[in-house]
C-alpha positions in Angstrom: 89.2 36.5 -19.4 87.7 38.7 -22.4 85.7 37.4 -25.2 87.1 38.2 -28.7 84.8 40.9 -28.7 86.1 42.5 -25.8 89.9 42.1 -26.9 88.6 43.4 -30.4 87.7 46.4 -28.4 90.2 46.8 -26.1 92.8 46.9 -28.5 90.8 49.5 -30.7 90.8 51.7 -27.6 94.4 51.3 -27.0 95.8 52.0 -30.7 92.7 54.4 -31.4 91.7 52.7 -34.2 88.7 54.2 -36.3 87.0 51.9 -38.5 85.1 54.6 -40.3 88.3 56.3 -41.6 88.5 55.1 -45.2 92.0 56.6 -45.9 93.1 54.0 -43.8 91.2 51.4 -44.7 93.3 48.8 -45.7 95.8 49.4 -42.5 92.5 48.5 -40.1 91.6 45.3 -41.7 95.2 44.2 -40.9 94.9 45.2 -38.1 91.9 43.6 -37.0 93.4 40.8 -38.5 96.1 41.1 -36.4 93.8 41.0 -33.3 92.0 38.2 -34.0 95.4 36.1 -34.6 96.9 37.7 -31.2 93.9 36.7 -29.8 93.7 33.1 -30.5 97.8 32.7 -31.0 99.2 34.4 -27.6 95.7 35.7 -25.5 93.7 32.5 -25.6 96.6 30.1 -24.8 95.2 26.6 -24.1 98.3 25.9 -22.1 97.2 28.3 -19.5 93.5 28.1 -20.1 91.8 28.0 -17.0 88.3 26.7 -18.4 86.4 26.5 -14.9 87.5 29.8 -14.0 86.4 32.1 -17.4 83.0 29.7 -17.1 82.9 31.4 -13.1 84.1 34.8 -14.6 81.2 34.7 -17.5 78.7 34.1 -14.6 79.5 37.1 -13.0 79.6 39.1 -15.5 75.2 37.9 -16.3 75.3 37.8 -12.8 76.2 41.8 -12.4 74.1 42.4 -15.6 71.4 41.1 -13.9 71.2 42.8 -10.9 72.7 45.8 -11.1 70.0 47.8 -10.6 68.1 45.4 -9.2 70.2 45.4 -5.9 72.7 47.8 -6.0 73.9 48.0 -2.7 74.6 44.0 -2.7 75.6 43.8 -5.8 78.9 43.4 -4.5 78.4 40.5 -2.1 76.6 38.8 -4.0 79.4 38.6 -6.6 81.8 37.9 -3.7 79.5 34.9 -2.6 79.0 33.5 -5.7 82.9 33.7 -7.0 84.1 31.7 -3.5 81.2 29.3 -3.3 79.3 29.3 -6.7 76.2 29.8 -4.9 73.3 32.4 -5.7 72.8 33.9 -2.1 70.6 36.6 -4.0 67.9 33.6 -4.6 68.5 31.3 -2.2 67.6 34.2 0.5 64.9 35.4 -1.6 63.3 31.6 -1.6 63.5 31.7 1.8 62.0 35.2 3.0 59.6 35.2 0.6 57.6 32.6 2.0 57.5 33.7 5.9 54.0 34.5 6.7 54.6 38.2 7.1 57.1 39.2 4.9 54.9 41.9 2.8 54.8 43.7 6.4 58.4 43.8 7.2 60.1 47.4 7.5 62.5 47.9 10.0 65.7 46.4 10.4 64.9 44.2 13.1 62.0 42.4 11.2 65.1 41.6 8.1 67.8 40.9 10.9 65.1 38.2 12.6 64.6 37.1 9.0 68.3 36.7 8.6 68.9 34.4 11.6 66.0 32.1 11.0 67.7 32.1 7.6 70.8 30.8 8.5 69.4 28.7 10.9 67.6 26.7 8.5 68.4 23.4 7.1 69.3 24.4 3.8 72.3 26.7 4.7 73.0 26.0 8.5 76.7 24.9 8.8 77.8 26.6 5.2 79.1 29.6 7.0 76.5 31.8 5.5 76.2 33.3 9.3 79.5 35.4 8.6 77.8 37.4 6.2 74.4 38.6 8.2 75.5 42.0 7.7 75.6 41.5 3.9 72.6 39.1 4.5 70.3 41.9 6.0 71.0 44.4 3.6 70.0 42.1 0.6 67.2 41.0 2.1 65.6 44.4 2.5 66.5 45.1 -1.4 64.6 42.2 -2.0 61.6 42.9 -0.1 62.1 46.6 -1.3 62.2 45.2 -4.8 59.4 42.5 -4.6 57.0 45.4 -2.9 54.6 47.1 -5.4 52.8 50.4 -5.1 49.3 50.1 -4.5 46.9 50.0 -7.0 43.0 50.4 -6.4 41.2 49.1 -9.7 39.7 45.9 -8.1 38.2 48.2 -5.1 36.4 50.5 -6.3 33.9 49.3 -2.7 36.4 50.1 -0.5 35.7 53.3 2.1 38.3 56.0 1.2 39.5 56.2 4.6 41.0 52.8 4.0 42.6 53.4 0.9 43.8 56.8 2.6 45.5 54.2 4.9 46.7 52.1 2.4 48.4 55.0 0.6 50.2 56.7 3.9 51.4 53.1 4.6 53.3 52.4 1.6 54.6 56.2 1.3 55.9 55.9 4.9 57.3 52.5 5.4 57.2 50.8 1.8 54.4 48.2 2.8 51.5 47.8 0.6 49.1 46.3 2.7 46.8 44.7 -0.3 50.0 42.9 -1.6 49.9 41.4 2.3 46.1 40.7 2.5 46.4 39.1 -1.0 49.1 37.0 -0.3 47.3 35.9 2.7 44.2 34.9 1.5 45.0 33.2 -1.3 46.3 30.4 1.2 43.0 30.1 2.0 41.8 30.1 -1.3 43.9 27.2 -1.9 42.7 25.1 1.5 38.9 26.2 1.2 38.2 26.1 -2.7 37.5 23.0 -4.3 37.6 23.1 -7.9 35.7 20.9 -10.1 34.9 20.6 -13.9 32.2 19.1 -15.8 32.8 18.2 -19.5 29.3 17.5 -20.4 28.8 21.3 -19.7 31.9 22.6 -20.0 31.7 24.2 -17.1 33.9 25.0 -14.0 32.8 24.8 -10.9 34.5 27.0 -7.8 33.1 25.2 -4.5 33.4 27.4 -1.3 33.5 25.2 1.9 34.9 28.4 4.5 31.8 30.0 6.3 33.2 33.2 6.4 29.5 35.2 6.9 29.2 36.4 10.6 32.3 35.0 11.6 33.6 36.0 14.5 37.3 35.3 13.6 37.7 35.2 10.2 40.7 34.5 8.3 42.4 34.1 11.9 42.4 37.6 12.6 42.9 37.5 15.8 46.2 35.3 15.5 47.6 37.6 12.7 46.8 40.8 14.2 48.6 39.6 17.8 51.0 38.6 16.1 51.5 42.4 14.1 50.0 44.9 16.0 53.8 46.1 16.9 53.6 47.5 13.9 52.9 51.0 13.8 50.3 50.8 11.0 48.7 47.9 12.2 48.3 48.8 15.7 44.7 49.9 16.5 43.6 48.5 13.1 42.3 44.8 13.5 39.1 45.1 12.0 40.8 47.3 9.1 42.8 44.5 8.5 40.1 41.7 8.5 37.9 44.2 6.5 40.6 44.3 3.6 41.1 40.3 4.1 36.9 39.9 3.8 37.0 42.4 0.3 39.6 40.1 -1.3 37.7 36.7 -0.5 34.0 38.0 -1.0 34.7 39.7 -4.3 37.6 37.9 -5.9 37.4 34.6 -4.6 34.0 33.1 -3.9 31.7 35.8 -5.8 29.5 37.0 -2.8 29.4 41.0 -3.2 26.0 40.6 -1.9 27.3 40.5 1.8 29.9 43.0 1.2 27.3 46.3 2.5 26.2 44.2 5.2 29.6 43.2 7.0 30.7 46.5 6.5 27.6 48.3 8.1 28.0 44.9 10.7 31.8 46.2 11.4 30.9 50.0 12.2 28.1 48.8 14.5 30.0 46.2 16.6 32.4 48.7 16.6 35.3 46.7 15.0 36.4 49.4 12.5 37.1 52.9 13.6 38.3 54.3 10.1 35.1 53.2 8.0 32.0 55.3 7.7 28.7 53.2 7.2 27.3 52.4 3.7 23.6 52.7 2.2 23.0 55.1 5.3 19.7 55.7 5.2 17.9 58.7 7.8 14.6 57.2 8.6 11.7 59.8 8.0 8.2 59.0 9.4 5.1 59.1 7.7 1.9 59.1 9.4 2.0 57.6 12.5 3.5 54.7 11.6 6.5 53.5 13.9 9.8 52.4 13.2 11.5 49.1 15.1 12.6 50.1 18.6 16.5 49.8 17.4 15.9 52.4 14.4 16.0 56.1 15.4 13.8 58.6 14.2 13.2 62.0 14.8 12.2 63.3 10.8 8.6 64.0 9.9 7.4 63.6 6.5 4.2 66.1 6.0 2.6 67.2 2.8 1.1 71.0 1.6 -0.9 71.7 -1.4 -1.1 75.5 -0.8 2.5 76.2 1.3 0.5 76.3 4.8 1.4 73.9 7.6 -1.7 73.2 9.7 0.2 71.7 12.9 3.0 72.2 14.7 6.0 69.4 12.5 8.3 69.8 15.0 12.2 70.6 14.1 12.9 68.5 12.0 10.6 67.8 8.8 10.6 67.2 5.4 7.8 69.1 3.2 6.7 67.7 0.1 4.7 70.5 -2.0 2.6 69.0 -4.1 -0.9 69.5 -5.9 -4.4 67.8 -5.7 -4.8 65.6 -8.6 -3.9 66.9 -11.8 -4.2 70.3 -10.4 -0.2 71.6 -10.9 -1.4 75.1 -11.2 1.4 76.6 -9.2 4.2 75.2 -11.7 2.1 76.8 -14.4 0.7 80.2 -12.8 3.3 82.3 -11.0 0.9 84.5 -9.0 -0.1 80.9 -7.8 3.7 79.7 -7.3 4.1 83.4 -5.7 0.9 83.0 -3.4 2.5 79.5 -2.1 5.4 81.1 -1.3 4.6 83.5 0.8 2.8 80.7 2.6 5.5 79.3 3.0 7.5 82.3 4.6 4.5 82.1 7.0 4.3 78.8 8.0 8.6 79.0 8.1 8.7 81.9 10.7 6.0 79.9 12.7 7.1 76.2 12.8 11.0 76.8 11.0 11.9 75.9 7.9 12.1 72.2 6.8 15.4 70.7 6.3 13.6 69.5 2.5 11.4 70.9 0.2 10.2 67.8 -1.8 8.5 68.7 -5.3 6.0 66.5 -6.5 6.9 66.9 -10.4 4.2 69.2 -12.7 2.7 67.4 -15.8 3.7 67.5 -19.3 2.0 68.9 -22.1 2.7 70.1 -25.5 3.0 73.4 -24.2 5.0 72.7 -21.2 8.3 71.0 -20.5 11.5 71.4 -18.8 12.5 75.0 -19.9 8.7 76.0 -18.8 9.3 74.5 -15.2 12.5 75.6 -14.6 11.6 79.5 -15.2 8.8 79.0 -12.6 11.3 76.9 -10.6 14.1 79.8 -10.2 11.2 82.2 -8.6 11.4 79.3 -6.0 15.2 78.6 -5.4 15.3 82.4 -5.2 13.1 83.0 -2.2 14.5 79.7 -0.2 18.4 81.3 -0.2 17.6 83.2 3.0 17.3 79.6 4.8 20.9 78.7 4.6 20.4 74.7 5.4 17.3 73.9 3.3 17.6 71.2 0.2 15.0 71.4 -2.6 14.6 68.3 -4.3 12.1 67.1 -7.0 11.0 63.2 -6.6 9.8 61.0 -9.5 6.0 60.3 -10.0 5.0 57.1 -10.9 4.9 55.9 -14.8 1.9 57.1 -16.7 0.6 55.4 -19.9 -2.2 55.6 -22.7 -4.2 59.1 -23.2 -3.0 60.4 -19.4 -0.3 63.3 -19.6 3.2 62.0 -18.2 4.9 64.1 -15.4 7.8 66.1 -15.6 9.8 63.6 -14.1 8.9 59.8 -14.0 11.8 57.9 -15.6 15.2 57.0 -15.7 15.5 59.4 -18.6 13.6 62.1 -17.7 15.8 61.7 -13.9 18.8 61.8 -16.3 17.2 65.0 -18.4 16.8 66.8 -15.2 19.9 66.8 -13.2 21.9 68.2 -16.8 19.7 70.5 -16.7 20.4 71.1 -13.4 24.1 71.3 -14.0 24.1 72.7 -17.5 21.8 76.1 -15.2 23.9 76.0 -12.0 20.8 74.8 -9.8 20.8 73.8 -6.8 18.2 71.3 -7.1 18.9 67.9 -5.8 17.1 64.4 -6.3 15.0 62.3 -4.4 14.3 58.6 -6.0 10.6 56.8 -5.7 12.4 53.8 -6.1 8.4 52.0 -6.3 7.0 53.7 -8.3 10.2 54.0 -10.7 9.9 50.1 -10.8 6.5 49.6 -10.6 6.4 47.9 -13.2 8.7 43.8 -13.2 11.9 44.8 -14.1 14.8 42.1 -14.5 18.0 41.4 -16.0 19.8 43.8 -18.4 16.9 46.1 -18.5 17.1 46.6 -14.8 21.0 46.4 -14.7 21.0 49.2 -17.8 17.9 51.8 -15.5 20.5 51.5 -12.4 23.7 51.7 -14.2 22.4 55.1 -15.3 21.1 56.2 -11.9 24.4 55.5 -10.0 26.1 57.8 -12.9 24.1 60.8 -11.1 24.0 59.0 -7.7 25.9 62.1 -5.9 23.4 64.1 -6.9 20.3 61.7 -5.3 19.5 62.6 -1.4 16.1 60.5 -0.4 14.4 57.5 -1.4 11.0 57.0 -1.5 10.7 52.7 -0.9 7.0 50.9 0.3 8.3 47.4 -0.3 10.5 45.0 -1.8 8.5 41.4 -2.9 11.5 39.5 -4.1 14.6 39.3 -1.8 15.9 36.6 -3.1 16.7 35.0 -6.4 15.5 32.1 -7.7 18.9 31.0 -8.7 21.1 29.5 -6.0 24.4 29.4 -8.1 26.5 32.7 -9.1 27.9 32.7 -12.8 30.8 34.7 -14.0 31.3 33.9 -17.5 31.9 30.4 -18.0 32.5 30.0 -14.2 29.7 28.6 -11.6 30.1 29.8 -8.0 28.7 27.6 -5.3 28.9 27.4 -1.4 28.2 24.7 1.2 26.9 26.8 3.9 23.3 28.5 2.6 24.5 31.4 1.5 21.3 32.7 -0.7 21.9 35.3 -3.3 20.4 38.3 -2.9 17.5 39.0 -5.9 19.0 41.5 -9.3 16.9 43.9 -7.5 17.6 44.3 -3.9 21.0 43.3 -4.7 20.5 46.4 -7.6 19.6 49.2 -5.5 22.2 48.0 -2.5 24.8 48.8 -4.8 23.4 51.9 -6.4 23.8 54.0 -3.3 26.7 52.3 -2.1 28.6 55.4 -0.4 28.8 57.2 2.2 26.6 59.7 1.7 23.5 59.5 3.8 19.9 59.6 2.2 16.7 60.3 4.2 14.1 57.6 3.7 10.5 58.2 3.0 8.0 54.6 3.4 6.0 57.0 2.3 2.3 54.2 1.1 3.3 51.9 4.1 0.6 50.3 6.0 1.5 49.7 9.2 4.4 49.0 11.6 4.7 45.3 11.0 5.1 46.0 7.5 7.6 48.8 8.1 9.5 46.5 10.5 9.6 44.1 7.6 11.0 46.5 4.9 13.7 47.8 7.3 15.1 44.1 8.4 15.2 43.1 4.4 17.1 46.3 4.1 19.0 46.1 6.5 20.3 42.5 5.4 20.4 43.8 2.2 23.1 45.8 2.9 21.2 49.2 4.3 21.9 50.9 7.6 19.8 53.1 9.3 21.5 56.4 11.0 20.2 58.9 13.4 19.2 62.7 12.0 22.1 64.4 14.4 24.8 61.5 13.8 25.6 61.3 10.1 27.6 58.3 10.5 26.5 55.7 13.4 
């Protein structure tokens, strides 16, 4: 049954009638006239008119609207179904699938045709004789799951190892699965069971309670079940603590607020061995100074030795870092090159005795009206210069510690002056790399946005940073025991303490994969060393061997 609109049109089509030809104007309004009359006189007889069947016919015709491109190759049947028994299979099978616990991982046809016969199994439809139609059934249900599945997107993990989002991209390309829409999915029930949510109007404040102990937890999130339960699945197989570590990202960062523990489980994962696809995070390569030991369970095999002159006076070993520096305010050889030139060769000397370092670490000249970055850089290119015949060797240049009043600053002792450096660096084509004293850059109390503002700008330039200079750390913790994101209060019933702005800071400065050595350069002694590398390494830090890169 048309709608006047529709017979208006047919019969257009049949007598070619052109609206827009004005010579015949008058003959098309009676015409039209005529159509109408037909329509309602002879068409739309209420003798014959079968109400319940246009309303079924109307239906369809949204119905196809609807989902014509939605589900084209069901379209069809789902028309048929709903014409003999005004049903909507299309969303009553959708209901259903859509809430089985692993529907984001189905794709292969047996996953839709097990789907299909719990389907018409259940309560809802058994007996209907919806089982005559499984065919139909497991075709629509993989347009639906096709149609519900979106293409990953990454913006909310910007944390996550690229390995993972590696296998997060092959996944959906090959099978249509997006693993994060699973995860997601997943943890929300939790979210829902775990989360208790209270408000206080005298504050006007809401408050997100988390009662699930998910820190060092052996099985979190059930992983155990769900991966036995999928690792069939050829992209699931071998990767249970992949899984669990995309499970953990969503909960930590977008449910409970606890990023602190983010570098720690992951660097936890690699070492227990339950990832194979991650790399570790905040590796740092130990270096020693003195003879100051590192805990049994940290490898080292780096030397950290100092030369005023470019001579080595003992044998460092083969591995070694050299920081060339001057006695006092002495910095003659950044200011004299037949000084920077007699250091040199000494160095060629001391190279084809003991082999080169793997670092040269400069201690930074001092400023003066006269002299500045352009000044040290001319004396500095003598120097890159004669290094390019040891293939492997890094020069850096390391911050000295903040100078005030009448004494001359050095070259490089802030944030800025860091900043100043490396475009320089870029803007000549250098080769010089960074090394951070993260003590003495923060000698002085730093919190809130003035600390958040000096690492912001650091981890701008962060690829370009190799070593870390770090003595101590005084405040772990913060003296606040709730976590606020805007007018939302994050709390926890199992201890959790938050991590001070400033470990917390510099965990998630260097939080890459890149591996940094690590200089304790004014360290006392080995208690205090064992000290700093426990509150670094629960700070999210791991410590990697010279010859493994990643352990």
């Amino acid at each position: 049954m048309l709608t006047i609109e529709q017979y208006i049109t047919q019969m257009k089509r049949k007598d070619k009638l052109d609206e827009f030809n004005f010579q015949n104007h008058a003959e098309n309004m009676t015409m039209v006239i005529k159509y109408v009359m037909d329509y309602f006189n002879n068409y739309l007889n209420p003798e014959t008119y079968d109400y319940e069947k246009i309303k079924v016919e109307q239906t369809l015709l949204k119905i196809d609207q609807e989902i014509g491109t939605t589900y084209p190759k069901s379209k069809d049947f789902i028309l048929r179904y709903y014409k003999e028994y005004k049903s909507r299979i299309d969303r009553t099978l959708k209901s259903y699938i859509t809430d089985l616990k692993y529907y984001h991982l189905f794709y292969c046809k047996e996953d839709y045709e097990n789907a299909v016969d719990a389907f018409c199994n259940s309560s809802k439809v058994k007996g209907t004789g919806v089982d005559n139609y499984k065919e139909d059934l497991v075709v629509l249900a993989q347009e639906i799951k096709d149609n519900e599945t979106e293409k990953p997107t990454f913006s909310s993990y910007r944390y996550l190892d690229d390995s993972l989002i590696a296998w997060i991209k092959n996944t959906y390309k090959e099978y249509k699965v997006n693993i994060i829409q699973f995860t997601e999915s997943y943890i929300w029930q939790y979210n829902e069971r775990y989360i208790e949510r209270k408000y206080s109007r005298e504050t006007e404040t809401h408050y997100h309670i988390n009662r699930y102990n998910h820190r060092y937890n052996n099985n979190p999130f059930s992983i155990d079940e769900v991966y036995q339960d999928n690792c069939s699945r050829p992209f699931i197989e071998g990767k249970k603590g992949e899984l669990e570590m995309l499970m953990m990202y969503d909960w930590i960062f977008d449910h409970v607020e606890d990023s602190d523990y983010w570098s720690e489980y992951v660097n936890l994962c690699i070492s227990t061995q339950r990832v194979k696809l991650v790399k570790n995070i905040n590796a740092l390569i130990p270096v020693k100074v003195k003879d100051i030991s590192y805990p049994p369970d940290v490898q080292c095999s780096k030397l950290f030795i100092e030369t005023y002159n470019g001579f080595i006076s003992s044998d460092p070993g083969t591995s070694y870092i050299l920081r060339l520096s001057y006695n006092k305010d002495n910095d003659g050889i950044w200011k004299d090159e037949k000084e920077l030139k007699s250091v040199i060769d000494n160095l060629h000397d001391a190279f084809s005795k003991y082999g080169p370092p793997e670092v040269i670490e400069i201690f930074p000249p001092l400023r003066s009206n006269t002299y500045n970055e352009k000044e040290f850089f001319q004396k500095y290119n003598i120097l890159e210069k004669a290094m390019k015949k040891y293939a492997n060797l890094k020069i850096t240049m390391v911050n000295g510690p903040e100078r005030y009043y009448s004494k001359p600053k050095y070259l490089m002792q802030s944030v800025e002056d860091i900043i100043n450096i490396r475009n320089t660096v870029r803007e000549m084509k250098y080769h010089l790399k960074l090394a951070i004293d993260i003590s003495s850059l923060f000698k002085k109390k730093c919190y809130g946005h003035d600390l958040e503002e000096k690492l912001d700008k650091l981890s701008e330039i962060r690829n370009s940073i190799v070593g870390i200079h770090l003595s101590n750390i005084q405040d772990i913790y913060s003296i606040f025991s709730e976590i606020r994101k805007e007018d939302d209060v994050y709390l926890n019933t199992h201890g959790y303490r938050k991590y001070s702005d400033f470990l917390g800071g510099i965990s998630a400065l260097f939080n890459d994969n890149l591996p940094r050595y690590f200089v304790p350069e004014h360290i006392v002694g080995s208690e205090d060393i064992e000290e700093l590398v426990d509150v670094l390494l629960r700070g999210g830090f791991s410590f990697c061997a010279e010859e493994q890169k990643h352990v």
